[in-house]
C-alpha positions as CSV (number, residue, x, y, z in Angstrom):
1,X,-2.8,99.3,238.7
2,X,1.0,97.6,238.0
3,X,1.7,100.6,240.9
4,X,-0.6,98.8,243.1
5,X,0.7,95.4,243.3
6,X,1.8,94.3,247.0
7,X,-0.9,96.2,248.1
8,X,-2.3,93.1,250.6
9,X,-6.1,93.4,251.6
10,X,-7.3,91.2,254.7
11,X,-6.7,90.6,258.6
12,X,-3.0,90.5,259.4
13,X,-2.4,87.2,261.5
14,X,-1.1,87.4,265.5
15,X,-0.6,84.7,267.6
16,X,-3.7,84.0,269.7
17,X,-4.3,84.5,273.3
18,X,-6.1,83.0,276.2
19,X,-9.8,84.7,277.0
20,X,-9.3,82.4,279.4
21,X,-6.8,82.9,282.4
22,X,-4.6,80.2,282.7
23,X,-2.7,79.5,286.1
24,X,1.1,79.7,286.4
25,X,1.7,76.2,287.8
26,X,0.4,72.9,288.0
27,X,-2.1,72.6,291.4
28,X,-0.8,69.0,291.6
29,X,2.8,70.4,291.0
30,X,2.6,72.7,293.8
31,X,1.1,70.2,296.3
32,X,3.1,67.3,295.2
33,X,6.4,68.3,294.3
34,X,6.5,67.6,290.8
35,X,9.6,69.0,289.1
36,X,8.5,72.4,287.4
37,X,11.9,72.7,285.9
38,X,12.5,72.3,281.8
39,X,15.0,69.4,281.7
40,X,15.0,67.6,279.0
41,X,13.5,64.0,279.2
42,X,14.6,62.1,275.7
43,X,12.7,58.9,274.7
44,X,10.7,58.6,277.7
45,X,9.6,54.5,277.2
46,X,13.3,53.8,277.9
47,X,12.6,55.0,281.9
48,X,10.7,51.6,281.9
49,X,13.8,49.7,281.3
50,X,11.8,47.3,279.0
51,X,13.6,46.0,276.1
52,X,10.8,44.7,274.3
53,X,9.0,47.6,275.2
54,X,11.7,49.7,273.2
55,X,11.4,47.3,270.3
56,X,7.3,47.5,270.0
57,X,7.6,51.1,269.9
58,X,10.4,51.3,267.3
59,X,8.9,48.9,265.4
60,X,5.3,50.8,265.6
61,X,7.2,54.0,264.5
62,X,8.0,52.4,261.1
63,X,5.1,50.2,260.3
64,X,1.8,51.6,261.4
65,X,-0.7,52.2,258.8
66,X,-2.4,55.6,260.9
67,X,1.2,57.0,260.9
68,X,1.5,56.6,257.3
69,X,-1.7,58.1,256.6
70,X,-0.3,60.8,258.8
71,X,3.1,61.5,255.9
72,X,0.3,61.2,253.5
73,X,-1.2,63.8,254.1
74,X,1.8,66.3,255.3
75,X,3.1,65.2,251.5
76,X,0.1,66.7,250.4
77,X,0.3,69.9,252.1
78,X,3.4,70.3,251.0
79,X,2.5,69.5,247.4
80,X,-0.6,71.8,247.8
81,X,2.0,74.6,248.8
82,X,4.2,74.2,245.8
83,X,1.0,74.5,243.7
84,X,-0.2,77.7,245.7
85,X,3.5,79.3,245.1
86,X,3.8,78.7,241.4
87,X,0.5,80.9,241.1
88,X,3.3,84.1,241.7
89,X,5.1,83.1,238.5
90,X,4.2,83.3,234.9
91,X,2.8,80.2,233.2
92,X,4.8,79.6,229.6
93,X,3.2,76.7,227.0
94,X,4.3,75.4,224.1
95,X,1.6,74.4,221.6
96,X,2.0,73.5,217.7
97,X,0.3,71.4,215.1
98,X,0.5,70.0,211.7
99,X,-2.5,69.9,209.9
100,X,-3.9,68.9,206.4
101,X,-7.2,70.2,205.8
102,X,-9.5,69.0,202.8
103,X,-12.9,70.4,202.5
104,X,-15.4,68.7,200.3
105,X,-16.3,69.7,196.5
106,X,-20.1,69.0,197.2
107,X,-20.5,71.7,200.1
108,X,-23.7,74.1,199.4
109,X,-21.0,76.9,198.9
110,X,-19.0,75.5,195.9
111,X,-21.6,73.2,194.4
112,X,-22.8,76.0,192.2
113,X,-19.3,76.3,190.3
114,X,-19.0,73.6,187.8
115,X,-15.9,71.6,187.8
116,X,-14.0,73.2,190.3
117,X,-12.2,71.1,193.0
118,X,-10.8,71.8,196.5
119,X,-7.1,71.5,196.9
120,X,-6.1,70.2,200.2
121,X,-4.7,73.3,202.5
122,X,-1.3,72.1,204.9
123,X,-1.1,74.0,208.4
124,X,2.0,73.8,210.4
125,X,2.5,76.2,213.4
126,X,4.3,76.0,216.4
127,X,5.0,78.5,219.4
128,X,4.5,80.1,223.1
129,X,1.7,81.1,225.1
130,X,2.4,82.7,228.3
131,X,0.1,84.6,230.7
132,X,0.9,85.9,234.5
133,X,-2.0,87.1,236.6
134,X,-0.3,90.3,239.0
135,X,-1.1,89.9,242.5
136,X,-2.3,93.3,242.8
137,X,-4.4,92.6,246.6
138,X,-2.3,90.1,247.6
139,X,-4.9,87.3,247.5
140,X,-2.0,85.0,245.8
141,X,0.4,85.9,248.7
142,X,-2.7,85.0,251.1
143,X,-3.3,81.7,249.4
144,X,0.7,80.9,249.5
145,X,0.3,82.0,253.9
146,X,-2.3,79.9,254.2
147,X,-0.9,76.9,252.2
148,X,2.2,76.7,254.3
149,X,0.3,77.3,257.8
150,X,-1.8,74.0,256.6
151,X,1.5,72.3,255.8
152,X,2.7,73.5,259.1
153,X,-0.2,72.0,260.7
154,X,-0.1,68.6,258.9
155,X,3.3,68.4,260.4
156,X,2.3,68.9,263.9
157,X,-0.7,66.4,263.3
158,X,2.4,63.9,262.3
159,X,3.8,64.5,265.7
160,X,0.7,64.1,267.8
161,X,-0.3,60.8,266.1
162,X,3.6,59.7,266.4
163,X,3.2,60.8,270.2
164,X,-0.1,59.3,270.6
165,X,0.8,55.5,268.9
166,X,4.0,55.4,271.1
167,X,1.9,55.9,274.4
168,X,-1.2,53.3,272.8
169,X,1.5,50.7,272.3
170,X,3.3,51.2,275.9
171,X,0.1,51.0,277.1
172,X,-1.0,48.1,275.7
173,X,1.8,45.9,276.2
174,X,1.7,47.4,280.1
175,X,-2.0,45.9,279.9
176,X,-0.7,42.4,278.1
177,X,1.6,42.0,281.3
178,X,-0.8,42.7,283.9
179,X,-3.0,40.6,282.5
180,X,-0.7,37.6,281.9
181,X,0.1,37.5,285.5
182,X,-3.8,38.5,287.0
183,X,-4.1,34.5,284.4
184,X,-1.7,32.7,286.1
185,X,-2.9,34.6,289.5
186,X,-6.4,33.3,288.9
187,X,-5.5,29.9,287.5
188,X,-3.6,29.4,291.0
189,X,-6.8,30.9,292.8
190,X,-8.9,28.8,291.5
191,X,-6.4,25.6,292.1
192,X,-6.8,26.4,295.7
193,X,-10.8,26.6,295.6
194,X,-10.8,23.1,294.4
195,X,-8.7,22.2,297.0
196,X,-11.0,23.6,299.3
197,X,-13.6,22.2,297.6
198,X,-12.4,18.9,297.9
199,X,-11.8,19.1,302.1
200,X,-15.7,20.5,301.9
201,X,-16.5,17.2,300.1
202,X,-14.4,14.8,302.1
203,X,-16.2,16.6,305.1
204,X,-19.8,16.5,303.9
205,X,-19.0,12.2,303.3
206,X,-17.8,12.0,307.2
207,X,-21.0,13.8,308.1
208,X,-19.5,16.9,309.6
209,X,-21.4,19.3,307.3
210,X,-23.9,20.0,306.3
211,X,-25.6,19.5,301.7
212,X,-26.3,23.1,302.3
213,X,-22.9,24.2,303.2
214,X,-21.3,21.9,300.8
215,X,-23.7,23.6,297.9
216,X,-22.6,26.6,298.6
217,X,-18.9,26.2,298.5
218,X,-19.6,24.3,295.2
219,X,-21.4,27.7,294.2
220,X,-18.5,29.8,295.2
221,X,-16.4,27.6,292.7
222,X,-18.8,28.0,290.0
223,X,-18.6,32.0,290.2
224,X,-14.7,32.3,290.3
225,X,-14.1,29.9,287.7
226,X,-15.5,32.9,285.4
227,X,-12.7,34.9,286.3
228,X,-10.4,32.9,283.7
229,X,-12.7,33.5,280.8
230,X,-13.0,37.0,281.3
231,X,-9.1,37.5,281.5
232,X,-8.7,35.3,278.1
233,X,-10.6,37.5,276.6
234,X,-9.2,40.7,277.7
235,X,-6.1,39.5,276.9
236,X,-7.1,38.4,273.0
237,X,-8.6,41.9,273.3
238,X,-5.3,43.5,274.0
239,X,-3.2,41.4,271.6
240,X,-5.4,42.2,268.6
241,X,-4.8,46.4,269.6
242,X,-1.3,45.4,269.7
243,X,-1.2,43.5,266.5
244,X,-3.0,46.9,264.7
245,X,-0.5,49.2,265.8
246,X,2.2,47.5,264.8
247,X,0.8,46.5,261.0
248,X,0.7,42.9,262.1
249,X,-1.4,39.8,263.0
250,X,-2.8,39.0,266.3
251,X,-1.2,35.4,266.4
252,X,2.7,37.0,265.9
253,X,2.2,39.4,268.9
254,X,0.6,36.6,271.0
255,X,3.8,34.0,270.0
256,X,6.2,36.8,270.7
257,X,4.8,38.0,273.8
258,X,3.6,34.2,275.0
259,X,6.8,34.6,278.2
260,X,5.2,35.8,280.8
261,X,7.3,39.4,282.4
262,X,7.0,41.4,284.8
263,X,4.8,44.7,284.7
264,X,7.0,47.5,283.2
265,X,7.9,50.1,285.9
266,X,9.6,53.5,286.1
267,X,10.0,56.1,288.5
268,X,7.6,58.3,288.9
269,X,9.4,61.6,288.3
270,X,8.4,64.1,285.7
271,X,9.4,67.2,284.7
272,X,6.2,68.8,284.1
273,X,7.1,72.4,283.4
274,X,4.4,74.6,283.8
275,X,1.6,75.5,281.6
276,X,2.8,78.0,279.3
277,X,5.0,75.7,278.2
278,X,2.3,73.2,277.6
279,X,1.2,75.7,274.9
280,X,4.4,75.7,272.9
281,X,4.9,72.1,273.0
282,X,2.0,70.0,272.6
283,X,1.6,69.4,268.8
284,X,-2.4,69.1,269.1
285,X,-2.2,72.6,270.2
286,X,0.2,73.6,267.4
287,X,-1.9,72.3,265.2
288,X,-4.9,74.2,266.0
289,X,-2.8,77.4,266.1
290,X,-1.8,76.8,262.6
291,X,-5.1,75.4,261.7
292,X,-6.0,79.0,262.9
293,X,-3.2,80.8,260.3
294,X,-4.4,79.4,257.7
295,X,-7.8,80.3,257.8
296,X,-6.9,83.7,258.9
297,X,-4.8,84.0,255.3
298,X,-8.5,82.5,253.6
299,X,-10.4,85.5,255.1
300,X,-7.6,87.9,252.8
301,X,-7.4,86.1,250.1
302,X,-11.5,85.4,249.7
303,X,-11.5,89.2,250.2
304,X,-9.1,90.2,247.3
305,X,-12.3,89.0,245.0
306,X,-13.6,92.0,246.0
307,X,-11.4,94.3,243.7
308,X,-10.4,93.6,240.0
309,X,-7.6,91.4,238.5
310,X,-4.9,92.2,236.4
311,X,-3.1,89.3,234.0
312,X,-0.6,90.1,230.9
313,X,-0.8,87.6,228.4
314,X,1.3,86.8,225.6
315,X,2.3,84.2,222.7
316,X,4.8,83.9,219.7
317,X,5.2,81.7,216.9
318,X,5.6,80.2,213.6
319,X,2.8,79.5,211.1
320,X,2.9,78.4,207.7
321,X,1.5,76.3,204.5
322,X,4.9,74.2,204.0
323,X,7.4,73.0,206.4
324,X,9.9,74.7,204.8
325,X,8.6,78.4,205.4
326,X,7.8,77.4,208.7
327,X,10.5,78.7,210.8
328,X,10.8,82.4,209.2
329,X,10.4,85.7,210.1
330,X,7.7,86.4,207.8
331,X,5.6,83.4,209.0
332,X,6.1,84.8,212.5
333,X,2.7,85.6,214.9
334,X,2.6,86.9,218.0
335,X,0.1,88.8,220.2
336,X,0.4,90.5,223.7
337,X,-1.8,92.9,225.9
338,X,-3.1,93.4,229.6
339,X,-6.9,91.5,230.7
340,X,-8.6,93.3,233.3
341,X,-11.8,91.2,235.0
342,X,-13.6,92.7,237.7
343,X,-16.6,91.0,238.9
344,X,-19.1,93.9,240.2
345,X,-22.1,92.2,239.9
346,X,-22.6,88.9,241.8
347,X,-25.8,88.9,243.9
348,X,-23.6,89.6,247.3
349,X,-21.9,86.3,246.6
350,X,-18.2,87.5,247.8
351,X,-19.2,89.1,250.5
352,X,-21.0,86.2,252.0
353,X,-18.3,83.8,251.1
354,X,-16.1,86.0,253.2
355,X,-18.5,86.4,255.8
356,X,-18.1,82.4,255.8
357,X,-14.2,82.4,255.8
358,X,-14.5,85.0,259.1
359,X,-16.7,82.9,260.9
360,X,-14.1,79.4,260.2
361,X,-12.0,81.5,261.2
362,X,-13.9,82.6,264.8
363,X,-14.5,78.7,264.9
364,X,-10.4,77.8,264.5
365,X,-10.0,80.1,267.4
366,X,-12.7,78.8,269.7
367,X,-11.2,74.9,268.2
368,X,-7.5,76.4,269.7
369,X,-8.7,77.9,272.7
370,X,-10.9,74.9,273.9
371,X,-8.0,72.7,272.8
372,X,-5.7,74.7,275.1
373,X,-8.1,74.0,278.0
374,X,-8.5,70.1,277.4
375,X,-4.9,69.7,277.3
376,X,-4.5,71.5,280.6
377,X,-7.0,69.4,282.4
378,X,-5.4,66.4,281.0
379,X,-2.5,67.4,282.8
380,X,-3.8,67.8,286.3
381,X,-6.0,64.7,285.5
382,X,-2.7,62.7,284.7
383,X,-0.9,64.2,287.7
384,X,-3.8,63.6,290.2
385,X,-3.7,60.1,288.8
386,X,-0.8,59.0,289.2
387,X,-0.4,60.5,292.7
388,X,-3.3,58.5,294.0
389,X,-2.9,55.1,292.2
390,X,0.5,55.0,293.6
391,X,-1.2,55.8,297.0
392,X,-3.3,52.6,296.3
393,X,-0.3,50.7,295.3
394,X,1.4,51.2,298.3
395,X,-1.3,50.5,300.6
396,X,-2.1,46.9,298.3
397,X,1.8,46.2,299.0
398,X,2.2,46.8,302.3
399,X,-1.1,44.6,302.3
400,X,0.3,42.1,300.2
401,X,3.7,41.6,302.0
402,X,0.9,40.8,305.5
403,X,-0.9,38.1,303.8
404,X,2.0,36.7,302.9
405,X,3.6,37.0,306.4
406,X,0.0,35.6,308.3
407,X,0.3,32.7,305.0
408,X,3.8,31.7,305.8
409,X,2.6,31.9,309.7
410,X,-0.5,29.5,309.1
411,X,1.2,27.3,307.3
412,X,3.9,27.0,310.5
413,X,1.0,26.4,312.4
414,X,-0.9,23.5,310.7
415,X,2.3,21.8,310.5
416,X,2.2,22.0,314.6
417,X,-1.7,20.9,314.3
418,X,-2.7,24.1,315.6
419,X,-4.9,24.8,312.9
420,X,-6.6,22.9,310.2
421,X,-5.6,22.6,306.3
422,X,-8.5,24.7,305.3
423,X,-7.3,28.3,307.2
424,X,-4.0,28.1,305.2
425,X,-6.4,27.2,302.5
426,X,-8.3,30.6,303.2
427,X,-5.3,32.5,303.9
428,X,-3.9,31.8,301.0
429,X,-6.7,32.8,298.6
430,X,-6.7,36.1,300.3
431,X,-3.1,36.6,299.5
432,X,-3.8,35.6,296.1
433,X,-6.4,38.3,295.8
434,X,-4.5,40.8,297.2
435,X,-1.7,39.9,294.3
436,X,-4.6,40.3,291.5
437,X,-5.1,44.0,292.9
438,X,-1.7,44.7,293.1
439,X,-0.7,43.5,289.6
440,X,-3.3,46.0,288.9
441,X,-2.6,48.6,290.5
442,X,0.9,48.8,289.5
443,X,-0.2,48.5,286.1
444,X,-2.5,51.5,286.7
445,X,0.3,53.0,288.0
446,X,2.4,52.4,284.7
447,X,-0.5,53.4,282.3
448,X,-0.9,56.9,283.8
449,X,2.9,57.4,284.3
450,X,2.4,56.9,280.2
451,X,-0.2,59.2,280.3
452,X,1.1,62.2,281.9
453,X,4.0,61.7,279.1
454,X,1.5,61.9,276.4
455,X,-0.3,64.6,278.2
456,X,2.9,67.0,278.8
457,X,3.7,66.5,274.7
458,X,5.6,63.0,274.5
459,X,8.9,63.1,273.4
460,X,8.6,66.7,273.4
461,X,12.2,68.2,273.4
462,X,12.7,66.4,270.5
463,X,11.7,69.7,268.3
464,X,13.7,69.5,265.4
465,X,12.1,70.2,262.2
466,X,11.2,66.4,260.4
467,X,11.9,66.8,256.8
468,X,9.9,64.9,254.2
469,X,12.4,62.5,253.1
470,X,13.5,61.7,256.7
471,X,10.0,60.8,257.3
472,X,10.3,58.5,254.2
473,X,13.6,56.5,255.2
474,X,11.7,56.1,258.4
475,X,8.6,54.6,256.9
């Protein structure tokens, strides 16, 4: 049986592949022009020229609580490793006592011997135990695999959450801005509607309109003047996400913010690769692919059950009355010998708990395959969005820029008396309208610009292997 050990029962892990076909580029790439080249983009927020941006992010790298959670847990893969690989090596004890012993004079065995008395007995032993189960089916080496694939996944979960809270705060603080301006947009929007409210009122007193008119124009104020509201509370709304991811309170990130800036912006040029490459470098996906390892090695080592186990055991030691025999050769004790446990008889237990490890692991390729698919769609999704809401933002610009031309010519011509106050009045509220959707739009455009990044992997040439301690010093 000694002969047998390294014999390794259980499926032998490969890479999975796509049942799936998956294209060789990007549709959007091909009718777009995105670059399908590999160059390396480092640190991808800094493209927004943003310092504050930079410093949310940095500062969300050190301090949020779902990051941490996220060491926590690689440190206990790792730990759970170092307790699967000490299974291979033989476990030593040390064990000793001192005892004094005195057993009673009344007991039903010596009560029947007149005046005899128990002397009290002394114990004193100390020594090793040691046994070491041989890992004849490899079922220890199977537990050891599947222990570092699940560290290796814990560390790829790190990354995706680390990819995942950079993109939530860039886009949060892109949200903040737009809605800081679409505030002040509104609260000049509403200036003018009470303007023209007021002209409608000095009107209705010289008898040139109509109550009915006058009621409705009143009306018209009434339903903007919700506007403001709404954006307040969007706003709080987007502060308080801001203040979680970066392990703060909601009334820091609304002081530190309170300037009003522009909406970050960054050209829109990728390098998307193509999707292979999508598969090698997305952590989510490495994940599941480890996720998939692991369970694979559970399927061997559940199996190994099957056949019987083979431990040596062993101790030596002192034992003796006195402490001053103690540590002799002829108070010496020892024992040694092989233990062989097989269980044969079990009701069909095994087999149905491997039977349950196989189909996990059918379920952690499906989890891989279908991850694999959502990560490709995200990408054409992210692509196809940012192509057409920078479509949109170039039609509401080259809109803007007329409203503000027919303003600037309205205004020239109530000056001459050509027109009255209340068309530059109207003009103007358009053009202010047509800012609101622009701010928008560019920060639609901004949001999936971050979400292509977070799509294609983040900060993904960044593939060095994080150590624990690194990931420490950076907490």
């Amino acid at each position: 049986m000694i002969a047998l050990a390294g014999c390794t029962v259980g499926p032998t892990y490969k890479k999975p592949t796509m049942t799936i076909p998956v294209a060789d580029a990007w549709q959007r790439a091909i009718e777009d022009e995105f670059t399908t080249n590999t160059n390396e983009v480092h640190s991808w927020w800094l493209r927004f020229d943003d310092e504050e941006l930079v410093k949310l992010i940095e500062e969300a790298q050190k301090n949020n609580i779902t990051l941490k959670i996220a060491v926590s847990n690689l440190l206990q893969a790792r730990a759970a490793y170092g307790v699967a690989s000490a299974k291979l090596t033989p476990v030593v004890s040390v064990k000793g006592h001192a005892e004094r012993q005195q057993a009673s004079d009344n007991s039903q065995t010596l009560s029947i011997i007149q005046n005899y008395k128990i002397k009290p007995v002394e114990d004193y032993a100390v020594g090793l135990d040691s046994s070491w189960e041989l890992d004849l089916w490899g079922g220890i080496e199977k537990g050891i695999e599947a222990a570092s694939a699940s560290e290796d996944a814990e560390l790829e979960h790190y990354r995706d959450v680390l990819i995942t809270i950079r993109a939530e705060v860039a886009s949060t603080y892109i949200n903040i801005r737009v809605l800081q301006i679409s505030k002040e947009l509104t609260k000049q929007s509403l200036a003018t509607l009470k303007e023209m409210l007021a002209l409608i009122e000095s009107q209705y007193e010289q008898g040139i309109i109509s109550k009915t008119f006058l009621e409705q124009e009143r009306a018209m104020y009434d339903q903007n003047s919700i506007q403001l509201p709404d954006v307040e509370m969007q706003l709080v709304q987007q502060y308080a996400q801001l203040a979680i991811l970066l392990s703060t309170d909601m009334q820091t990130i609304e002081k530190r913010l309170s300037k009003i800036s522009s909406v970050p912006r960054a050209t829109p040029e990728v390098a998307v690769g193509i999707p292979a490459d999508l598969v090698r470098r997305r952590p989510d996906i490495r994940q599941a692919e480890r996720t998939l390892a692991a369970q694979t090695a559970l399927v061997g080592s559940e199996m190994s059950n099957l056949y019987p186990k083979l431990s040596l055991s062993g101790s030596f030691g002192y034992e003796a009355t006195t402490v001053d025999t103690l540590i002799r050769w002829d108070s010496r004790t020892y024992g040694f010998g092989p233990t062989i446990s097989w269980d044969i008889f079990n009701g069909n237990r095994i087999k149905n708990q491997i039977q349950m490890q196989e189909e996990k692991t059918s379920e952690a390729y499906l989890n891989w395959e279908l991850t694999v698919l959502k990560a490709l769609a995200e990408v054409e999704i992210s692509m196809s969005n940012l192509i057409e809401s920078g479509k949109v933002q170039d039609a509401m610009n080259d809109a803007s820029k007329s409203l503000f031309e027919a303003l600037v010519l309205t205004k020239q011509e109530q000056e001459a008396g050509v027109v009255l106050m209340q068309s530059v009045l109207n003009v103007r509220l358009n053009f202010l309208a047509s800012q609101l959707v622009l701010v928008e739009k560019t920060g639609a455009v901004s949001n999936n610009l971050v979400a292509l990044y977070k799509a294609l992997g983040g900060d993904w040439e960044n593939e060095r292997q994080i150590e624990v301690t690194q990931i420490r010093n950076e907490q």
